[in-house]
N, C-alpha and C positions, 0 to 999 in steps of 0.2 A: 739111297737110304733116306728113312723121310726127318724130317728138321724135329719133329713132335714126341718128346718123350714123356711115357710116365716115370714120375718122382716115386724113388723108394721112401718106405715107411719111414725109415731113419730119416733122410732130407726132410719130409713133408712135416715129422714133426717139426723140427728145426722151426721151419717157417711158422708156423700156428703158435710156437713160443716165442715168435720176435711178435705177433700181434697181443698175447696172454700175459706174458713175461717180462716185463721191461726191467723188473729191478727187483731187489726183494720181497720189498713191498707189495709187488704184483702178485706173489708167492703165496706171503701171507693172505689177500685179500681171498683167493680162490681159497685155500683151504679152510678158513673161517667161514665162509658162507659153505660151503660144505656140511662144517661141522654145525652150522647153526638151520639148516633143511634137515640133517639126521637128530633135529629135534634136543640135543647137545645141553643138559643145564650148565655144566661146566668146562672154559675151556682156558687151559694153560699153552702159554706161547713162552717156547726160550731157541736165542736168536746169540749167535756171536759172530763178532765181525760185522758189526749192521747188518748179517743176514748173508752174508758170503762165506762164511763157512759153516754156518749153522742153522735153521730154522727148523726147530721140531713142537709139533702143535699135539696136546693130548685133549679131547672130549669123552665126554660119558654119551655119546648119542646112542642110535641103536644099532651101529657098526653094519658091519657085512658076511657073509660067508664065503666059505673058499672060491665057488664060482663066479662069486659078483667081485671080489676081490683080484681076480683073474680080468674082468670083463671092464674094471673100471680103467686102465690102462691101455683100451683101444679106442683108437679115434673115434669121437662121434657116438660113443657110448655113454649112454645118462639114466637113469631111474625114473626122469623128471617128465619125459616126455612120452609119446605114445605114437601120436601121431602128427602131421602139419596141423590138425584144429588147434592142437594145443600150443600151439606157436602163437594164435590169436588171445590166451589167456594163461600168461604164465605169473604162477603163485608163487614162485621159487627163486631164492636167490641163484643158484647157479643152475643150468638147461643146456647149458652146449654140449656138453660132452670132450671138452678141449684141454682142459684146466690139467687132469692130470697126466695123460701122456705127454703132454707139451713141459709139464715142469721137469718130468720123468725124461725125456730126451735131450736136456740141459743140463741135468744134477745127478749125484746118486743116490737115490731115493730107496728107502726101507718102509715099508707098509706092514701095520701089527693089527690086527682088527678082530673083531669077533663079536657074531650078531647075539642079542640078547639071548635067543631062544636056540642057539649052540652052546653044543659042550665044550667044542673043541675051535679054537682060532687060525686064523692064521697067519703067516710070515712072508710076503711078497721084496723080491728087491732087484733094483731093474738100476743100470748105469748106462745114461748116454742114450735111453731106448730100447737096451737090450737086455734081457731077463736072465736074469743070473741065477736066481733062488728062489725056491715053493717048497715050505716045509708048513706042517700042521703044530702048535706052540698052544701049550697053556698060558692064556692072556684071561683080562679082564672083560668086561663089556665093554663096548667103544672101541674108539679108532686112534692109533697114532702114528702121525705120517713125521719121518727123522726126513729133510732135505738137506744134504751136503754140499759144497764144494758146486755153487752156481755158478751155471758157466763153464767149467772147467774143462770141457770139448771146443769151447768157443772164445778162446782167448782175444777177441778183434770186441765182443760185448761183455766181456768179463772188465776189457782195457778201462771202459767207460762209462764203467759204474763211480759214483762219487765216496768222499771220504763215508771210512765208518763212523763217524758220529750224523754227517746226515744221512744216511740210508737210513742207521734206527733211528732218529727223528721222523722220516717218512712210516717207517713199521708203528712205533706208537702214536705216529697221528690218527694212522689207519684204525687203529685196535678202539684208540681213547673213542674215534666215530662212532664204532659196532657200539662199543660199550655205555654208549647213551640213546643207540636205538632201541637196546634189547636190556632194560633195565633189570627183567625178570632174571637173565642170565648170570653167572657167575666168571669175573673174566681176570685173570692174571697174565701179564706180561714182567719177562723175567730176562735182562742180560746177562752176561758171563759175570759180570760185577755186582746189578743190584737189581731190587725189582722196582719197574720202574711204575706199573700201575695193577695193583690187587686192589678191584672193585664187586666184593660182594653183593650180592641181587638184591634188590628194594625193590617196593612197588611200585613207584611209576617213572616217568623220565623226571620229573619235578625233584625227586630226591635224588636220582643220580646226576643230575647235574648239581643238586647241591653237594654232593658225596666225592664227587671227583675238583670242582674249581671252587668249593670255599663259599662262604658269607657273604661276602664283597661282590663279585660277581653275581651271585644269586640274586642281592637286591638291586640290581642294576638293570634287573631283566622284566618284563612283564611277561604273564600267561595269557596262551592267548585261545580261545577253542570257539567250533564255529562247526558248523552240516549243514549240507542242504540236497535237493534232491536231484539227478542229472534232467529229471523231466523237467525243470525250471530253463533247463537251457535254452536259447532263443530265445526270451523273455525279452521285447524292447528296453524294459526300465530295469533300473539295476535290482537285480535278486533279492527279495528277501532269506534271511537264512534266521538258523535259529541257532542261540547264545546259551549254552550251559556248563557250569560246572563239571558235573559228571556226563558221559555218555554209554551209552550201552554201545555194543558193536556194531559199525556203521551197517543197514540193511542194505541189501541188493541195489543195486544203482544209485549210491549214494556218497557223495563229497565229504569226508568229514577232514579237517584241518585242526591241529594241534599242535603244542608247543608254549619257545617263547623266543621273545622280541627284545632288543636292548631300549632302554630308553635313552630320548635325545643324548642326553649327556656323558653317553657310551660310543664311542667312536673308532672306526678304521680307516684307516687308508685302503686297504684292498679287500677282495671278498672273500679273507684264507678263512671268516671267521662265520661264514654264513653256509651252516650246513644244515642241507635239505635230504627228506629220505621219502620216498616211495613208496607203499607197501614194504615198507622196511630196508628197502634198498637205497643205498649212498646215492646219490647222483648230483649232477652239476650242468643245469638246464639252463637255458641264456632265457627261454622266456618266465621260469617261475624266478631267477635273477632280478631280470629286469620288474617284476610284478611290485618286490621288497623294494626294489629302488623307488619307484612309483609312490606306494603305499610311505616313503619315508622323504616326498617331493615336498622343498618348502620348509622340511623339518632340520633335515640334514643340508649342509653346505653340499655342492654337487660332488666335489671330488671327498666327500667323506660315505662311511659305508656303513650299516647296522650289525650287531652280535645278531647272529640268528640261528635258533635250534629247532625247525618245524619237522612237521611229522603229518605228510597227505596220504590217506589214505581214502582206496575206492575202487571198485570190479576189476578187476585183472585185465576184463574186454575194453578198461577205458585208456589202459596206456602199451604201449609197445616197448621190453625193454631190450626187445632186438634189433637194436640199429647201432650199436657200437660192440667191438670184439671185447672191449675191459666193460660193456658194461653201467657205463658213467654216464652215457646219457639215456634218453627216454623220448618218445613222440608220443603228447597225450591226441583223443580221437577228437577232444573237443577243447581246444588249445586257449580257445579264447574266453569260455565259459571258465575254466578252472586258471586263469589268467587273473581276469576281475574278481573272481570270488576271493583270492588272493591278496588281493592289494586293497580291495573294500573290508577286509575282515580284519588287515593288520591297522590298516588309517582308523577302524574304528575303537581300536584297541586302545592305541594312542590316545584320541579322542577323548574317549572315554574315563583313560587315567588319568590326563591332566597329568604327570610325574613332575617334581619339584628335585630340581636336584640341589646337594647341598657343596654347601663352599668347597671344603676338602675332594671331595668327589670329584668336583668338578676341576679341581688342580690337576688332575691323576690322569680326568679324562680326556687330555688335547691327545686327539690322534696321532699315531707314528707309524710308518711303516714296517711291513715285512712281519708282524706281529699278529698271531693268532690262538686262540684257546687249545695251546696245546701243551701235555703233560714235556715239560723238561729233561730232555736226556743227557745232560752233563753229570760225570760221579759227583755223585755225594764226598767230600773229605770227611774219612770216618766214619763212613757208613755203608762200604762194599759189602754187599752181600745180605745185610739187613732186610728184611721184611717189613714195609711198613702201607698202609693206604692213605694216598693223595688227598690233596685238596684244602687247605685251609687259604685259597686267597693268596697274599702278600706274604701273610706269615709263615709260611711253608717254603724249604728251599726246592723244593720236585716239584711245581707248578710257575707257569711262567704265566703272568696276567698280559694282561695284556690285550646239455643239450647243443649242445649242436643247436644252432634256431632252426623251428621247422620250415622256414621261408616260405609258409603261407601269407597270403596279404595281408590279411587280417594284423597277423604277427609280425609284418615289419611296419605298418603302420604304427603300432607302440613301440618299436625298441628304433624310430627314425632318427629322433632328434638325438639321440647315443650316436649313432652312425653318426650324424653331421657333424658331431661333435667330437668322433675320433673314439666317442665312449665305447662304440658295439667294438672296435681295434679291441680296446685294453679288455671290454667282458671276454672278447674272442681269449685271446690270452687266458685271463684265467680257467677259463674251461679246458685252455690247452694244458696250463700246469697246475691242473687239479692233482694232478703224482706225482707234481715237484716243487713243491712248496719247500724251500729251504730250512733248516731247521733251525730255534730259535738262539740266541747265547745265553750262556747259564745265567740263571736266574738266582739271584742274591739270596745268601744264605740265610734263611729266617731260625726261628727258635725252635726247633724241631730238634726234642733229644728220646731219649728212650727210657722206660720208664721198667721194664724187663724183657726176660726172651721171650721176641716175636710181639713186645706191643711196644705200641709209638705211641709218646706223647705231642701232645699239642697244647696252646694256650690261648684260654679265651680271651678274648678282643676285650671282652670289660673289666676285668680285673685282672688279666695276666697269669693269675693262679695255672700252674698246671694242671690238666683232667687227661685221661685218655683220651687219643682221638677220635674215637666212636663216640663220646661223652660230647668231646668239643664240637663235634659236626654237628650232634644233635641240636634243631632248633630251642629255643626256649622261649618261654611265655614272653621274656620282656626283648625277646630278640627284632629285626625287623623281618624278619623270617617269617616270626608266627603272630606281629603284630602286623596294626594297620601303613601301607606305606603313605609315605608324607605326597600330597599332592597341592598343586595352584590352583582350589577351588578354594585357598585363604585368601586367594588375595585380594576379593572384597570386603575382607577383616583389618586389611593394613591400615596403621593413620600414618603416616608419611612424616620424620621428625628433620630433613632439611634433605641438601645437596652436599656431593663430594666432590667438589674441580666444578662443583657445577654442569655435570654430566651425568653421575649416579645418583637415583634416588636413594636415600635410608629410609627405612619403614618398619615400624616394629607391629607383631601381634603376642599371640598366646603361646605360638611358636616358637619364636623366635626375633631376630635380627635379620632383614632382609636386605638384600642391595638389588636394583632396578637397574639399568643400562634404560636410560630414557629414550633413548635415540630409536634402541631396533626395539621399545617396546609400541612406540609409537608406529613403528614403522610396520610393524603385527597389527594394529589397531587397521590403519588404513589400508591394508592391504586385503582383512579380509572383508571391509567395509567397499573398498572397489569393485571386490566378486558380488557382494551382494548388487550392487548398482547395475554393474554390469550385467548382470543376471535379470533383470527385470527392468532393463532398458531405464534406469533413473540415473544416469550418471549428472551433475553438475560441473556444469562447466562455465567459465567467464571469459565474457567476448574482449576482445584487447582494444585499445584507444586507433593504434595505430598496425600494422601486421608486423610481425616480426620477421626478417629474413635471415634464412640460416643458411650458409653456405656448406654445400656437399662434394663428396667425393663422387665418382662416378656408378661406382660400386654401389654407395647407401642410395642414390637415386631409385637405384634397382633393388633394393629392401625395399625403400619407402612404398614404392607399385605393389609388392609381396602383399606388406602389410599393410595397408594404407584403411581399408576396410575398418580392419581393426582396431586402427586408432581413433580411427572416428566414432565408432561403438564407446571408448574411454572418454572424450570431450575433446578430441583435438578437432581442427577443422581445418583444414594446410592446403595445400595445393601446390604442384612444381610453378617454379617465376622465372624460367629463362633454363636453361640446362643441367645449371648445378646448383641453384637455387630451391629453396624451401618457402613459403611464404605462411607465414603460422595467423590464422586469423581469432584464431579463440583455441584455448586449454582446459587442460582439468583445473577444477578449486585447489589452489596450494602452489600452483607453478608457476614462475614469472619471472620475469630476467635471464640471469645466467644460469639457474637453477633446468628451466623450461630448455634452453638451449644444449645444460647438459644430457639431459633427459633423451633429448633425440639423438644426439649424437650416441649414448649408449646404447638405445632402441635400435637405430641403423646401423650399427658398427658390427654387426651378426653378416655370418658370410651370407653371399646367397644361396650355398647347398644346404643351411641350417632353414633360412626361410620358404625354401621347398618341400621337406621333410617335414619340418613340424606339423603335429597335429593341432586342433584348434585349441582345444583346453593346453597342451604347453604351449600356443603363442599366448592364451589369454592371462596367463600367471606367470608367465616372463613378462608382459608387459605392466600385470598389475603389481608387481615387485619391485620395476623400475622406479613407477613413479610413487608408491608406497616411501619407498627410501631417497628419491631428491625431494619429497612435501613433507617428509617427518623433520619431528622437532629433533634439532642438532645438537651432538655435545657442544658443551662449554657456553651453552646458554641458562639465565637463570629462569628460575621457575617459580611463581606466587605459590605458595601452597594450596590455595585451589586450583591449581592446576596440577601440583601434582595429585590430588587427592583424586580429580577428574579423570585423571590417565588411567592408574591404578584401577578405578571402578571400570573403565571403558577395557583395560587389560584385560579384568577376571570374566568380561563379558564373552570374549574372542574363544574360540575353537581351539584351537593350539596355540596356547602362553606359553609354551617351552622354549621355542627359537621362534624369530624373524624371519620370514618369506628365505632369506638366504642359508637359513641353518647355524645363526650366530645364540649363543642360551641367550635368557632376556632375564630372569631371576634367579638368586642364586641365595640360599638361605641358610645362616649359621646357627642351626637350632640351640632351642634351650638346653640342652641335653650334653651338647657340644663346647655351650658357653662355661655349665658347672663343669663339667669335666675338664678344663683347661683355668679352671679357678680351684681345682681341686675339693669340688664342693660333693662331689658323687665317688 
């Protein structure tokens, strides 16, 4: 008898829902994209148990008839496809054909559907894979699919599903995602206890992410939009692209990038909060990852991360999102064009804004871990069952603030120096727990009470007054929503009225009160004044009396060969003097003594796998960092006021005044607004 059998139907789903299926979550995701390709404007999700005893999702799409209702429950059955061509250009969230017999051979699953242009609906219900009942039912238009008792043939992956409070934390991260892709849509999620997020449809993501995370958050964020055309690709020099507020629907073979970016003084520790979508599709790409880390190099400290809410879209033929069974990743055809367009379009963003952040802000803003833009699913005390819509910020107790690499060359040449540095480990990681991001702890109960049945009040930030919440979301003229945001193109307006320890500048304008950190402002000054030098081969440098010798470890010997090139490009001029010797004959302007000696010793103290890997622009901004911050002027030294006045002007001249080469803020301003408000004068 021969060794090779086929799998019955029953088995084979089995296995196709350990690749579909991992958790509830995986449940909901499939049927929302479902319900969001049947074109769906509304769609309701109620889940109890975090999704282990309950999951039932209702849309208004344009449903099914009895035979396709029939047909959607066999392997490898889809609407979406035709033929293999259409594997090279898929427009559709969900194409496999997998989603529901797979959840259907796990759960007991009841199917109520009926297509617009039917009289009569119908009633599907299938347990474990096996079809129990086909009756015809007066229904609605649309589709709703009731999921039971997950798992419950599979007690070994039922064992090792997590608590109910994070499964639905994973369900509403899920949902809260869709529900900022598809602002148009109407999206309710609903536990046994409360609803945790009713986000009526707006017009664009701009207001639904003000509509779901609040005030606070929103001004935190820059816009950011950008197209260009695929036929730029290959271009030696970097792309130009075109910059507008509105766009029309990006044409045929065409880049368009939308969204928003956190500014400097918005920060994470990990990437829970940087989500990216596709033609509409979630995904979690290590090289458009690594593009945003890029785009925020210099700006951000290395281990900090940006808020990001973008939206790429472009031809269906330019990405594949058939290379993973959930879905979650993508292989674009031209990885390194929509790489730099990427990371050139959000650097100029920044750029561009100059953002100032302000004292308070910047209290709030020290990064923490494990923390991301997700709605809170702790109960409300006092408020089971209530209907209300998310989002005010801090003040709200229901919001908590807070790819695969294509291993093309191209593509591990940028994401190296991550690798050397253990960095591409920890990205790897998150892309692995892109569906298990832990859920967050309750979020402190803010002022949120109720104002009658089914409306919720809120309270605005400037006077306190209760309004309704639709009232309270609403921008207003003197909000910073719908005014202008504060930015550091003041700060050639400061006059400088002393020192604090002798380390902080004070500076007032028309703004406000400003404090300086003189150290890493300086240290932004020369840093970007080295790229320039370096850039056109002008570096100054001063030759020494006598050579300095620096003693080495065996290891930095083996930097110094790496990079040695390079330092001499900056003004060093060294050479080895025996084995473990350094011999320094001349430096850059600003280093000397133990300063010059530190200098190197940080320079060479980088392993040798990090100085194999690096590209040339990260060794040239690692090096010019270094020495940016042992020649900058030091806390706790005093300053003439022409000097500081000189800093100041030479600050507001620099490219990014936000943070220091290393990601440290450099200005931090206690507006006018801020001052009467805490004098009680507004």
């Amino acid at each position: 008898m021969g060794r090779i059998r086929v799998l019955s139907d029953q088995v084979a789903n089995q296995i196709a829902a350990g690749e579909v299926v991992e958790r509830p979550a995986s449940v909901v995701k499939e049927l929302l994209e479902n319900a969001l390709d049947a074109g769906a404007a509304r769609i309701r999700i109620e889940v109890e148990a975090g999704g282990r005893k309950l999951i039932r999702m209702v849309d208004n799409g344009h449903g099914m008839g009895r035979d396709d209702a029939l047909l959607a429950f066999e392997r490898h059955a889809t609407s979406k496809l035709r033929s293999s061509d259409d594997l090279l250009q898929i427009a559709t969230l969900g194409f496999r054909g997998e989603a529901l017999p797979s959840i259907a051979g796990v759960a007991r699953v009841r199917l109520e559907t009926r297509a617009v242009e039917e009289e009569m609906g119908t009633v599907v219900e299938i347990a474990g894979g096996n079809l129990l009942r086909v009756e015809d039912a007066g229904l609605p238009a649309g589709t709703t699919i009731t999921v039971r008792d997950l798992f419950f043939n599979t007690p070994a992956r039922r064992k090792f599903l997590r608590a109910e409070q994070t499964e639905l934390g994973h369900v509403a991260a899920l949902v809260t995602h869709y529900a900022l892709a598809y602002p148009e849509r109407h999206f309710e999620l609903h536990s046994a206890t409360q609803a945790l997020l009713v986000a009526p449809s707006v017009a664009n993501a701009g207001e639904r992410l003000y509509q779901i995370f609040g005030r606070e958050t929103f001004d935190r964020l820059l816009p950011v939009a950008a197209e260009i055309s695929f036929a730029r690709a290959g271009t030696p020099e970097p792309p130009p692209w075109k910059q507008a507020e509105d766009y029309e629907p990006p044409q045929p073979g065409s880049l368009r990038l939308s969204g928003f970016v956190s500014k400097p003084e918005l920060q994470k520790l990990n990437r829970n909060s940087m989500y990216v979508f596709v033609n509409g599709r979630l995904i979690r790409d290590k090289l458009i990852l690594h593009a945003f880390n890029e785009a925020y190099r210099n700006i951000l400290p290395p281990t900090s991360f940006p808020v990001v809410l973008m939206f790429l879209e472009m031809p269906a033929h330019e990405v594949d999102v058939n290379v993973h069974p959930a879905k979650t990743e993508v292989r674009f055809r031209q990885g390194s064009f929509v790489h730099d367009f990427v990371r050139d379009t959000v650097r100029t963003a920044l750029m561009q804004a100059r953002p100032a952040a302000g004292f308070f802000q910047a209290l709030r803003a020290a990064p923490t871990a494990g923390e991301s833009l997700l709605v809170d699913v702790s109960p409300l005390p006092g408020l089971e069952g209530a209907v209300f819509a998310p989002g005010q910020g801090y003040r709200e107790a229901n919001v908590e603030q807070s790819g695969r690499g294509q291993g093309w060359t191209a593509q591990r040449e940028w994401i190296a120096a991550s690798e050397a540095a253990g960095g591409a480990d920890e990205m790897a990681k998150d892309v692995a727990a892109f569906d298990r991001i832990e859920p967050l702890p309750q979020a402190p109960v803010g002022r949120l009470g109720f104002g009658g049945p089914g409306q919720a009040v809120g309270y605005d930030e400037t006077d306190g007054d209760a309004v309704p919440v639709e009232e309270a979301r609403r921008p207003t003229a003197d909000s910073a929503v719908a005014g202008e945001q504060p930015t550091l193109n003041a700060l050639a307006s400061l006059k400088p009225l002393g020192q604090l320890r002798e380390s902080f500048i004070l500076a007032v304008n028309e703004e406000g009160l400003w404090i300086i950190d003189q150290h890493v402002a300086h240290e932004r000054v020369l840093f970007e004044k080295i790229l320039r030098e370096r850039t056109v081969e002008a570096v100054q440098r001063q030759r020494l009396l006598m050579p300095v010798l620096v003693e080495l470890l065996p290891e930095q010997m083996v930097m110094f060969a790496a990079i040695a090139e390079e330092l001499e490009r900056n003004g060093f001029e060294a050479e080895p003097f025996g084995p473990r010797t350094l011999a320094v004959k001349a430096a850059p302007v600003g280093l000397a003594g133990k300063e010059l000696e530190r200098v190197l010793d940080e320079l060479l103290g980088n392993s040798e796998k990090t100085a194999q890997v690096e590209n040339e622009d990260l060794r040239r901004t690692r090096i010019a960092a270094s020495l940016a911050c042992h020649a900058a002027i030091k806390v706790n030294m005093p300053l003439q006021p022409a000097k500081m006045d000189w800093l100041l002007r030479e600050l507001g001249k620099t490219q990014h005044p936000m943070s220091c080469p290393h990601g440290r803020p450099i200005a931090l301003r206690y507006s006018l607004r801020d001052i009467q408000r805490a004098f009680q004068r507004i």
